[in-house]
MDAnalysis code that builds the backbone (N, CA, C; Angstrom):
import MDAnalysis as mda
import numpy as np

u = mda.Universe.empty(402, n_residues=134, atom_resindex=np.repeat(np.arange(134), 3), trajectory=True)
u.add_TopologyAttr("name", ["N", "CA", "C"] * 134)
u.add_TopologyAttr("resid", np.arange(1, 135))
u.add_TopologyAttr("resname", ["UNK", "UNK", "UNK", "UNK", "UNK", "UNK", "UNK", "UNK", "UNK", "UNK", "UNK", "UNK", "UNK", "UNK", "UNK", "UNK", "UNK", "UNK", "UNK", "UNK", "UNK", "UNK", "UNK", "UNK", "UNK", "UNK", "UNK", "UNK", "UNK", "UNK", "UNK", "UNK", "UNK", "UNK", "UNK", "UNK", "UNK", "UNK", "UNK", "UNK", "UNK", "UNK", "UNK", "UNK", "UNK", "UNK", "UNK", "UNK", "UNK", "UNK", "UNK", "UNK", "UNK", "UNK", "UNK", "UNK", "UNK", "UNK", "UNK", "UNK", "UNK", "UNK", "UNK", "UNK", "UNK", "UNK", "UNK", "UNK", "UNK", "UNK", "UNK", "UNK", "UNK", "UNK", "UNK", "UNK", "UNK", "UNK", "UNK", "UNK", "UNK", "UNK", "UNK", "UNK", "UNK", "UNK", "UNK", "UNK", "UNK", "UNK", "UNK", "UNK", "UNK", "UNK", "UNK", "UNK", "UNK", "UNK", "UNK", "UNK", "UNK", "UNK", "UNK", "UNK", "UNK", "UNK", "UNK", "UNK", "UNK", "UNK", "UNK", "UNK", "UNK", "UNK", "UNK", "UNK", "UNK", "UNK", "UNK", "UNK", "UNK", "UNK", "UNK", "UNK", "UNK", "UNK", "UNK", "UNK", "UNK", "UNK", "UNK", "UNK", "UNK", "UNK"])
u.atoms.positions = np.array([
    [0.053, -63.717, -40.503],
    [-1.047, -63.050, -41.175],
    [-2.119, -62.717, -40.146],
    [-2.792, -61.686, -40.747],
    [-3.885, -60.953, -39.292],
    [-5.312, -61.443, -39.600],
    [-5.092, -62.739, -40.717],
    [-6.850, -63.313, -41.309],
    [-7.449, -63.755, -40.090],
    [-7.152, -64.055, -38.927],
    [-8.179, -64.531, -37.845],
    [-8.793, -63.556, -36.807],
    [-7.612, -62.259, -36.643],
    [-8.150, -61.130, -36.240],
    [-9.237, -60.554, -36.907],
    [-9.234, -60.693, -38.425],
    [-9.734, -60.148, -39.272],
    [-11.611, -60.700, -38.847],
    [-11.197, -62.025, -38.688],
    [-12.539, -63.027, -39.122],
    [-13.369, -62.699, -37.660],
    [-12.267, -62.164, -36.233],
    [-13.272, -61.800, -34.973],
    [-14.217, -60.914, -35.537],
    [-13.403, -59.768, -36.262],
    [-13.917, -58.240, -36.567],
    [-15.373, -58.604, -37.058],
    [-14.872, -59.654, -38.313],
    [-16.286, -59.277, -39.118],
    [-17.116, -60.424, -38.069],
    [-17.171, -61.020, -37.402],
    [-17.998, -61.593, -36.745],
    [-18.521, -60.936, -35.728],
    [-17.830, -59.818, -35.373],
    [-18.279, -58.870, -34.330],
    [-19.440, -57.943, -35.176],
    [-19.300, -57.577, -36.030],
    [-19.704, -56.213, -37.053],
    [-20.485, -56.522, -37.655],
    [-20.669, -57.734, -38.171],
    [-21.109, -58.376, -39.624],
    [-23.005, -57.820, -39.514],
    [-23.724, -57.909, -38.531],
    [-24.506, -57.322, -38.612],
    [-24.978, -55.958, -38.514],
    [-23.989, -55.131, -38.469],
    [-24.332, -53.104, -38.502],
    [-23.754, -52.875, -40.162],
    [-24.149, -53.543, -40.857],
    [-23.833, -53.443, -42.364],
    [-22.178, -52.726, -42.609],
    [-21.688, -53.870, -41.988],
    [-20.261, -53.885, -42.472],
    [-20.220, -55.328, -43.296],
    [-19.268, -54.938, -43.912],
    [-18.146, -55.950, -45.111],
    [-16.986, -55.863, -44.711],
    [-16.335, -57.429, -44.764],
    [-15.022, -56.980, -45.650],
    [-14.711, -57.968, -46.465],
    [-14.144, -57.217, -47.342],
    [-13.666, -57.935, -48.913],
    [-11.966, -58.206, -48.413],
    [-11.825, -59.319, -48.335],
    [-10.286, -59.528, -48.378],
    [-9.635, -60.112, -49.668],
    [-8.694, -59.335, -50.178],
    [-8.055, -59.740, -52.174],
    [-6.414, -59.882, -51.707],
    [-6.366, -61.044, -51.577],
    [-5.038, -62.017, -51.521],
    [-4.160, -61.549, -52.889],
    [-2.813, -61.248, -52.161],
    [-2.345, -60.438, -53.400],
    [-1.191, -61.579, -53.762],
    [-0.824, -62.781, -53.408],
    [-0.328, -64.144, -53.818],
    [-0.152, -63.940, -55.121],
    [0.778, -64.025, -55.865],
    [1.160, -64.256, -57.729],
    [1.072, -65.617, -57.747],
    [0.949, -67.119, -56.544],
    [1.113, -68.245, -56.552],
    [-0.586, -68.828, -56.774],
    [-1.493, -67.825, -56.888],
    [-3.339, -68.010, -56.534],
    [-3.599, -68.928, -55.869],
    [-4.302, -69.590, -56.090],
    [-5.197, -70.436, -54.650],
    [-4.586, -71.298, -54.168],
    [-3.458, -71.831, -54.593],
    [-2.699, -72.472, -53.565],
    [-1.646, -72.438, -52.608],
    [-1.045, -70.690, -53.152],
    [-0.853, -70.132, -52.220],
    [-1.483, -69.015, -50.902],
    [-2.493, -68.580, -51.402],
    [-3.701, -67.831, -50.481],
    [-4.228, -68.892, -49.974],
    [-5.165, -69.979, -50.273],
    [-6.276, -70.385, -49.724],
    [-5.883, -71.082, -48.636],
    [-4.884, -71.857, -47.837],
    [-3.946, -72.214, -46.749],
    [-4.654, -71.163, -45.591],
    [-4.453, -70.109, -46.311],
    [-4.875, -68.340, -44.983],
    [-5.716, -68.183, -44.786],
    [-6.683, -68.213, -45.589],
    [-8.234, -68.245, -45.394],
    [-8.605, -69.416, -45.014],
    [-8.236, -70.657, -45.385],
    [-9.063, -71.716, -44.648],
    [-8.631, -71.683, -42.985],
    [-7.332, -71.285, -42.956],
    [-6.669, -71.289, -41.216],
    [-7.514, -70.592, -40.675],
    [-7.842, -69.377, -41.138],
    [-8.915, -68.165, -40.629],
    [-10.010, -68.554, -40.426],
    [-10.998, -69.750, -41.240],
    [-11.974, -70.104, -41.288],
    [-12.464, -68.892, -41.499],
    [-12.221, -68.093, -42.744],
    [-13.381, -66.985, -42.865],
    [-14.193, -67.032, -43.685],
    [-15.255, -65.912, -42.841],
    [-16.341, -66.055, -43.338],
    [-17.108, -65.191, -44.644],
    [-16.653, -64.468, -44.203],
    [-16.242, -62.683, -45.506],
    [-16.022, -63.059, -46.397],
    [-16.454, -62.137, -47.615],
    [-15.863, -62.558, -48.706],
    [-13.994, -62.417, -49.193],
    [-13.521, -63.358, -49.538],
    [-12.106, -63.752, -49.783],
    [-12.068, -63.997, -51.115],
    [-10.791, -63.489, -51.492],
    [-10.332, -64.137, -53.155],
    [-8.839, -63.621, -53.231],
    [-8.064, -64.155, -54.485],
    [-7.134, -64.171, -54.612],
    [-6.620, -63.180, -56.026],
    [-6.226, -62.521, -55.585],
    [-5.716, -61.419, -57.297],
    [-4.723, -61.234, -57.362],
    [-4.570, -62.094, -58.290],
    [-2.918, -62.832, -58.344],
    [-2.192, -61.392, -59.843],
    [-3.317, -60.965, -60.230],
    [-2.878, -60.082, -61.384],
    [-2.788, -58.338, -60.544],
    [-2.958, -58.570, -58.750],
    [-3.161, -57.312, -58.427],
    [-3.680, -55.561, -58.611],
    [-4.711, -56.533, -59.481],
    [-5.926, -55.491, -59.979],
    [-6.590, -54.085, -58.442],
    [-6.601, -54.953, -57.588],
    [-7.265, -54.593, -56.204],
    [-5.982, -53.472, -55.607],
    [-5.189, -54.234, -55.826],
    [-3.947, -53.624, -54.832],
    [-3.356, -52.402, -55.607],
    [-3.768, -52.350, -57.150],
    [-3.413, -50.685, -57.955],
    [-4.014, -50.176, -58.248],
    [-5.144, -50.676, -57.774],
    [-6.580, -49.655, -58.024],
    [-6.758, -48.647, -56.799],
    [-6.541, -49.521, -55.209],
    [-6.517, -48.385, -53.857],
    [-5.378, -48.514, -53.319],
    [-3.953, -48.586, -54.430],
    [-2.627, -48.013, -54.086],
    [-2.327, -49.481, -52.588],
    [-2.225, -50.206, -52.304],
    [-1.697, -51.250, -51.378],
    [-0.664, -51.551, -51.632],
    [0.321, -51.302, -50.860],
    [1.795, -51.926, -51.010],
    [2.216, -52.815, -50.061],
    [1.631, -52.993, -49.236],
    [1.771, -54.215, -48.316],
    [0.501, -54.814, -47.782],
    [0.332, -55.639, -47.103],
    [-0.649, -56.643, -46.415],
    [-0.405, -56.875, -45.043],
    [-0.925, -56.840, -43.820],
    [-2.798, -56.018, -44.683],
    [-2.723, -54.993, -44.862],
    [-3.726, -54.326, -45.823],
    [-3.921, -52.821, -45.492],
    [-5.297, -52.874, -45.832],
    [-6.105, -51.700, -45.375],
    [-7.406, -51.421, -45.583],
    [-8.085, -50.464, -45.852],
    [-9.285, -50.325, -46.549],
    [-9.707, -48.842, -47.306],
    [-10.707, -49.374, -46.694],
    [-11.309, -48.061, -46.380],
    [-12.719, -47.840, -45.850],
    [-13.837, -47.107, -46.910],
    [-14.564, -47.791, -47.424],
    [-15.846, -47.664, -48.190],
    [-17.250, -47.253, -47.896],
    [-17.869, -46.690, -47.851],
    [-19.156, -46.259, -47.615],
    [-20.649, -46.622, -48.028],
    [-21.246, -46.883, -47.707],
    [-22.611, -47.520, -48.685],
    [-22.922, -46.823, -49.794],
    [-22.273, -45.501, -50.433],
    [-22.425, -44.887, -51.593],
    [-21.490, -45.389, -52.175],
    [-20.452, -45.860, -52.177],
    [-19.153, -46.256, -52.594],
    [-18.212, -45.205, -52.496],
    [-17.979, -44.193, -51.689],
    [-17.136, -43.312, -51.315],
    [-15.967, -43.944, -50.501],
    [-14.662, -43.750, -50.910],
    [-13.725, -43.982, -50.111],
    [-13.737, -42.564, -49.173],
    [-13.488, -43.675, -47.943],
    [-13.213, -42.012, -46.133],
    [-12.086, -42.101, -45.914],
    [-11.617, -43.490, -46.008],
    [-10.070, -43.418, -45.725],
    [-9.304, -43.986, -46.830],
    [-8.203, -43.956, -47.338],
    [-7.834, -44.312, -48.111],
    [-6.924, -45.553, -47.186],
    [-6.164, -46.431, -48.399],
    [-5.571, -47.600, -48.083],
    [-4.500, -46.862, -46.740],
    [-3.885, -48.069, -46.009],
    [-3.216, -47.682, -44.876],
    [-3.081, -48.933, -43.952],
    [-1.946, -48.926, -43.217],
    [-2.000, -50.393, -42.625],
    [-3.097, -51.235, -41.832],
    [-3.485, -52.175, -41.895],
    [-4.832, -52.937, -40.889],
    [-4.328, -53.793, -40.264],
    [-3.370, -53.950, -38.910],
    [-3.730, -54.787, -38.285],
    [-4.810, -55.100, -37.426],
    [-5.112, -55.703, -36.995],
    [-6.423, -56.221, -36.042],
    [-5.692, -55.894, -34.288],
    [-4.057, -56.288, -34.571],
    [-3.466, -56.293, -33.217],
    [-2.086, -55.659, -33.036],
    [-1.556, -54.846, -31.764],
    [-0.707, -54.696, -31.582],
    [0.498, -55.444, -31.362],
    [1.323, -54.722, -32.297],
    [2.706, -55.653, -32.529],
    [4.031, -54.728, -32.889],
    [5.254, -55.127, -32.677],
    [6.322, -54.405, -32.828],
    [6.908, -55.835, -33.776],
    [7.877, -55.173, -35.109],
    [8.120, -55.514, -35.886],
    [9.529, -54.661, -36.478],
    [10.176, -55.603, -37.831],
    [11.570, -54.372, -37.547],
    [11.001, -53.598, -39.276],
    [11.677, -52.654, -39.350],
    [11.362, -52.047, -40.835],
    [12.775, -51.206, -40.953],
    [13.584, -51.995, -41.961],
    [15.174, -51.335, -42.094],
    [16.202, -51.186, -40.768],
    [15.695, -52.776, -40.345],
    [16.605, -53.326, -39.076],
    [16.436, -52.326, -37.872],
    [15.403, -51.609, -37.468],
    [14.392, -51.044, -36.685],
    [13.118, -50.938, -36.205],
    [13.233, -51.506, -34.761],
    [11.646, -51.789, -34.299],
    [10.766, -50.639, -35.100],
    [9.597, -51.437, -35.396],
    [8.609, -50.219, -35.734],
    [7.096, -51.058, -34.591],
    [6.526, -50.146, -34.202],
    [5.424, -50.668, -33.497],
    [3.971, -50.193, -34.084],
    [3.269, -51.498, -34.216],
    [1.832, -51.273, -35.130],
    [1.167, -51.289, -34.232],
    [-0.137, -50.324, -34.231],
    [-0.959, -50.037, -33.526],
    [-2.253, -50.550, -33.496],
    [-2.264, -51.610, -34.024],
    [-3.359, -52.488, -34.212],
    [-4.641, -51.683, -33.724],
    [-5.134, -52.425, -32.552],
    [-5.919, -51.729, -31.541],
    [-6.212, -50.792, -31.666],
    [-5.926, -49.514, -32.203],
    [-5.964, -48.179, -32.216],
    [-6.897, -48.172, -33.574],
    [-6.274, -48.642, -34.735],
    [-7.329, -49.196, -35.864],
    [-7.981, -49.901, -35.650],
    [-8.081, -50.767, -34.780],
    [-9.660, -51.511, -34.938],
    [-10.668, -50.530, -34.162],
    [-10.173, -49.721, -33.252],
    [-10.862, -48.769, -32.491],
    [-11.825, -47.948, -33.499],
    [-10.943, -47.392, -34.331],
    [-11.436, -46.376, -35.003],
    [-12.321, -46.751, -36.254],
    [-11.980, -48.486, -36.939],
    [-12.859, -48.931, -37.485],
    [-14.284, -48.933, -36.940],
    [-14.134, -49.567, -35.217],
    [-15.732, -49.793, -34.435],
    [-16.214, -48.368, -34.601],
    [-15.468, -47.530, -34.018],
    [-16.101, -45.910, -33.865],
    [-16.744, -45.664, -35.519],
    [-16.656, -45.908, -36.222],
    [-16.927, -45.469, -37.851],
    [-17.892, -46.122, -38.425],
    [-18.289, -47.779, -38.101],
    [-19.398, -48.783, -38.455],
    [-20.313, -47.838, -36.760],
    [-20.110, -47.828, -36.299],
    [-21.257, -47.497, -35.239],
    [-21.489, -46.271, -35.597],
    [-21.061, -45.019, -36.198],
    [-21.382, -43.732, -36.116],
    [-21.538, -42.890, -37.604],
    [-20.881, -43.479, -38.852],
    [-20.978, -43.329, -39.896],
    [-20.061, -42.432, -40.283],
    [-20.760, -41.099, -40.922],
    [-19.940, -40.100, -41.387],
    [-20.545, -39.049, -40.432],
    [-20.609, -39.206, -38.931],
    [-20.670, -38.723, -37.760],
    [-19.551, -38.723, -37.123],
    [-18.748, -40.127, -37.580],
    [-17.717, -40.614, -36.641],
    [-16.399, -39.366, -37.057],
    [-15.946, -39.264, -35.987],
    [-14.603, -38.447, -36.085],
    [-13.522, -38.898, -37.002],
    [-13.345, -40.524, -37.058],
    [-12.565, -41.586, -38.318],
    [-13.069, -41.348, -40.040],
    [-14.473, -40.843, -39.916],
    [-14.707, -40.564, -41.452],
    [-14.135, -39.168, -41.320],
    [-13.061, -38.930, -41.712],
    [-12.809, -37.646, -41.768],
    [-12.130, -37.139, -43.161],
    [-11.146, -35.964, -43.362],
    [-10.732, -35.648, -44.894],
    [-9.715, -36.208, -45.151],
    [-9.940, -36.679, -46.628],
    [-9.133, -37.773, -46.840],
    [-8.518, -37.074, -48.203],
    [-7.835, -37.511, -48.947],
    [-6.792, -36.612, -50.449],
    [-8.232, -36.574, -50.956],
    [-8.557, -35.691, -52.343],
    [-9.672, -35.587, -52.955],
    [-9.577, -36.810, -53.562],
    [-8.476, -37.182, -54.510],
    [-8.603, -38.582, -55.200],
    [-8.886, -39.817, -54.506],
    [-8.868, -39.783, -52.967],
    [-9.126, -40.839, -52.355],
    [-11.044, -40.949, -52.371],
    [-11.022, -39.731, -51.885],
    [-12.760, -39.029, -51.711],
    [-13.855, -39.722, -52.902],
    [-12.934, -39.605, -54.302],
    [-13.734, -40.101, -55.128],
    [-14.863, -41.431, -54.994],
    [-16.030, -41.480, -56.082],
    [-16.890, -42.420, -55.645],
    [-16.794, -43.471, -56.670],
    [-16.161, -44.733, -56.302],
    [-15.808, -45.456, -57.306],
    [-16.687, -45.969, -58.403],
    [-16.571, -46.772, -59.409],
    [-17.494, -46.723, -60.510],
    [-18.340, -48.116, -60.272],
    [-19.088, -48.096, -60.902],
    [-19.975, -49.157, -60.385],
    [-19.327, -50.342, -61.277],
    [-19.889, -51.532, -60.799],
    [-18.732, -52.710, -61.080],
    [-19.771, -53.565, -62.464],
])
């Protein structure tokens, strides 16, 4: 799991008004998630949605993945893989190589520059939408 990469990020960020919400998609709830987060020692907000409310609301089919949110509540990017780090992995008994690094790049470029940054860019219209207030 990438929860300790995760926990540098927001310790790096946590003050240029970034978040991150991490929703443990475990059907086993807190005793199977909370093991990950306590290893992580994170600090972010964490929880477990064991009814995967989170994960069919911004389309997630695997873990991690990450949506990028805006202080209006605009999604810029829609869901898409998040590692923190580069790694090669197999997908249908074939290396596939994740580009970690390359996303965390473009996360920093986007908390430092906003909807300046070249990373907030066009995303599906349904992604674009501004979600409803909670």
């Amino acid at each position: 799991m990438d929860l300790p990469g995760w926990q540098n990020i927001y310790t790096e960020l946590k003050d240029r008004n970034f978040e991150i919400i991490a929703a443990a998609q475990d059907t086993g709830g807190e005793a199977a998630a909370g093991k990950w987060y306590d290893a992580a020692k994170a600090t972010f907000t964490a929880f477990v949605d064991a009814k995967h409310t989170v994960s069919s609301a911004f389309q997630f089919v695997n873990v991690p993945m990450g949506v990028w949110i805006d202080e209006q509540g605009r999604v810029v990017r829609p869901a898409e893989p998040a590692w923190t780090s580069t790694r090669t992995d197999t997908f249908g008994g074939k290396p596939l190589a994740i580009e970690g690094e390359i996303y965390v790049a473009a996360l920093r470029d986007w908390v430092a520059n906003g909807d300046k940054s070249e990373m907030d860019g066009e995303v599906p219209e349904a992604a674009g939408a501004v979600l409803p207030e909670a």
